[in-house]
C-alpha positions as a Markdown table, in Angstrom:
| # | Residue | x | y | z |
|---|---|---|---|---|
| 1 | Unk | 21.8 | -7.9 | 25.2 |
| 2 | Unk | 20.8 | -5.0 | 27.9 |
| 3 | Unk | 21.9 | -1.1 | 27.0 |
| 4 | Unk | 21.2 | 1.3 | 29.0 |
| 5 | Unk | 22.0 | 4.9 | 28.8 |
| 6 | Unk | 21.4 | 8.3 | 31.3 |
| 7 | Unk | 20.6 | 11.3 | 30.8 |
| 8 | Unk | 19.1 | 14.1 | 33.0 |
| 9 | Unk | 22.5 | 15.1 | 34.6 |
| 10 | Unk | 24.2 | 18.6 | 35.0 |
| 11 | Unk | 24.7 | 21.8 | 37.2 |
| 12 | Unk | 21.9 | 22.7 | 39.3 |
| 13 | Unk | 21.8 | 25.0 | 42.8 |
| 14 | Unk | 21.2 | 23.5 | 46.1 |
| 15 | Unk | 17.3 | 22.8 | 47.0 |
| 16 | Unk | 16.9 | 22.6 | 42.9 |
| 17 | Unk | 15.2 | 19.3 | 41.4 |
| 18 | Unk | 16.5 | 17.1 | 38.6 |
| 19 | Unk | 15.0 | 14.5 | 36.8 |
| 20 | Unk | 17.7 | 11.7 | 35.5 |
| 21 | Unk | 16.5 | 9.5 | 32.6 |
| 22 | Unk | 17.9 | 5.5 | 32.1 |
| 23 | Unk | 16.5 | 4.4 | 28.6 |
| 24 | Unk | 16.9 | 0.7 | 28.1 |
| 25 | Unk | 16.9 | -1.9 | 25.9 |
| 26 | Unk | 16.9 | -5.8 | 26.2 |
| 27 | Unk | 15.5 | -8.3 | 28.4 |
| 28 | Unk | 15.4 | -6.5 | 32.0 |
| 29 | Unk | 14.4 | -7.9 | 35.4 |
| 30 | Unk | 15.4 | -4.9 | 37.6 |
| 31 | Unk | 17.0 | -1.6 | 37.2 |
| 32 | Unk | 18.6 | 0.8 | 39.9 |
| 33 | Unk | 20.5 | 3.8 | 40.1 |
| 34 | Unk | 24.2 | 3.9 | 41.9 |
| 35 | Unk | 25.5 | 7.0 | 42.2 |
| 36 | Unk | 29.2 | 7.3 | 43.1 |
| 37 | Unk | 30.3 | 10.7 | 45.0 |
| 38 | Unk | 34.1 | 12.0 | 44.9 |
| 39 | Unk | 35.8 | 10.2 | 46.5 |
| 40 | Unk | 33.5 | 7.7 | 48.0 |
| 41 | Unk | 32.2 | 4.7 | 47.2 |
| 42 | Unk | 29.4 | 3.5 | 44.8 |
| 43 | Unk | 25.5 | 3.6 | 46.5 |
| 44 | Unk | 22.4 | 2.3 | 45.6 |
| 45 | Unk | 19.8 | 5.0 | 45.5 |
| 46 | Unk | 16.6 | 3.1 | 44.6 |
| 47 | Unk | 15.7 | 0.1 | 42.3 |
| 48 | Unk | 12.5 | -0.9 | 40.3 |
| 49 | Unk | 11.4 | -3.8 | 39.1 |
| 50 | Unk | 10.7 | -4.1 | 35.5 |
| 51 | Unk | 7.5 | -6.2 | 35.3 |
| 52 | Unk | 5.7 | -4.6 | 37.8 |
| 53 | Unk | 6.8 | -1.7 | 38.5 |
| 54 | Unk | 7.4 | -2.8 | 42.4 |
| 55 | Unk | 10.2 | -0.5 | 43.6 |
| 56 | Unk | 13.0 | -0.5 | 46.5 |
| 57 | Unk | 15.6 | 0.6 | 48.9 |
| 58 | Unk | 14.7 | 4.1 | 47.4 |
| 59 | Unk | 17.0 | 6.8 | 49.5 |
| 60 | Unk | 14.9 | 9.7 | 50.6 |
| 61 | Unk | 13.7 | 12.7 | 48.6 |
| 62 | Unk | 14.1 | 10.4 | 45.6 |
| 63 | Unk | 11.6 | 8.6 | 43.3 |
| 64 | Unk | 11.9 | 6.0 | 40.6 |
| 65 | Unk | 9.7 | 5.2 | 38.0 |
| 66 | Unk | 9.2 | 3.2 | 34.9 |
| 67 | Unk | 7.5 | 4.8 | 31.4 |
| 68 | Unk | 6.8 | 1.6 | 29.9 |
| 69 | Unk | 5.9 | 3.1 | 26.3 |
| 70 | Unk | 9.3 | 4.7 | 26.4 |
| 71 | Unk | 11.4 | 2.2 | 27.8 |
| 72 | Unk | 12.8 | 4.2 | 30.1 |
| 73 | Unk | 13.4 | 4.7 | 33.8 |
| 74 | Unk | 13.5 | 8.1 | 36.0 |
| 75 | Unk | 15.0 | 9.0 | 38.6 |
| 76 | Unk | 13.6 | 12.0 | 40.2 |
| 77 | Unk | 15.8 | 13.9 | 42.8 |
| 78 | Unk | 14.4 | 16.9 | 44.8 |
| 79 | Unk | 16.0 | 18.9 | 47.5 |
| 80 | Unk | 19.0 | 18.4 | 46.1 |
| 81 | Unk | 22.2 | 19.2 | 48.3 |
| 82 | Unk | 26.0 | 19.3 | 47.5 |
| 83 | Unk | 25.8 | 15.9 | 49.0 |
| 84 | Unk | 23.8 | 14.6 | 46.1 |
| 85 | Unk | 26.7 | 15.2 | 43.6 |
| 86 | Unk | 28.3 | 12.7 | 42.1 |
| 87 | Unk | 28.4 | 10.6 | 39.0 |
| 88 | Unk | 24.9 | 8.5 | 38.8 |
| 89 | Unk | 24.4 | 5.7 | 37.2 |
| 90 | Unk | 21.7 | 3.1 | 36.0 |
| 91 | Unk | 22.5 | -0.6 | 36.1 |
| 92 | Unk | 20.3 | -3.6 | 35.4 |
| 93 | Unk | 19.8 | -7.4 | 35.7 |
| 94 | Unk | 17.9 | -9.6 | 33.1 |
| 95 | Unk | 17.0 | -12.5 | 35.7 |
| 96 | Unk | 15.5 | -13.3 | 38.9 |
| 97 | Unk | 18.2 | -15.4 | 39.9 |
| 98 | Unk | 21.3 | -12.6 | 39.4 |
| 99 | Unk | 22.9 | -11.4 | 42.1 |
| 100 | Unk | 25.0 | -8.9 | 40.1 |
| 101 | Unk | 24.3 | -6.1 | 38.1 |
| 102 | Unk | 25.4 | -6.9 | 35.0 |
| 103 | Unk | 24.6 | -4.4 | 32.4 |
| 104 | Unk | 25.6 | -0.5 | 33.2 |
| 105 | Unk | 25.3 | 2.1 | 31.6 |
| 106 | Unk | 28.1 | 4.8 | 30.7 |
| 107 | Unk | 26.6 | 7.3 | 33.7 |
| 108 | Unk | 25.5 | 10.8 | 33.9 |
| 109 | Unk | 26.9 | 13.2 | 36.1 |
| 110 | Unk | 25.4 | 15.5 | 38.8 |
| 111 | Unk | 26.8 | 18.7 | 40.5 |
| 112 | Unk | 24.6 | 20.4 | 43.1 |
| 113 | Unk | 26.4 | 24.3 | 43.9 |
| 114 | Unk | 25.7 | 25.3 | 47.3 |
């Protein structure tokens, strides 16, 4: 069975950098980060893939990346706007052949003051 849990999130000011942390257990094929503004709807932000570290569909000023000793996957976010706030989570998939995220995580949440 896949956990996965963030960390990372909190208040920061406009232009600051954050660093959001995904440690995971399990079998995984691929992890990305959604994040999910106010009143909008759920985004991808970027994806990696576990065995290779290959990663996409990474949204600007962002950068995802696996530490493989740690089991764990970053997301850093620089630049940061009020834009950027928003509830982020990490989600994952333990096969080539799934088409759904199937394991998530309970989220971490990110406000950006202007």
């Amino acid at each position: 069975q896949v956990q996965l849990v963030e960390s990372g999130g909190g208040l920061v000011q406009a232009g600051d950098s954050l660093r959001l942390s995904c440690a995971a257990s399990g079998h995984i094929y691929l992890i990305s980060w959604f994040r999910q503004a106010p009143g909008k709807e759920r985004e991808h932000v970027a994806g990696i893939r576990w065995n290779d570290d290959n990663t996409y569909s990474v949204k600007g000023r962002f950068t995802i990346s696996r530490d493989n000793a740690k089991n764990t996957v970053y997301l850093q976010m620089n630049s940061l706007t009020s834009e950027d706030t928003g509830d982020y989570y990490c989600a994952a998939t333990n096969s080539a052949d799934s088409r759904v995220y199937a394991f998530w995580g309970q989220g971490t949440q990110v406000t950006v003051s202007s």
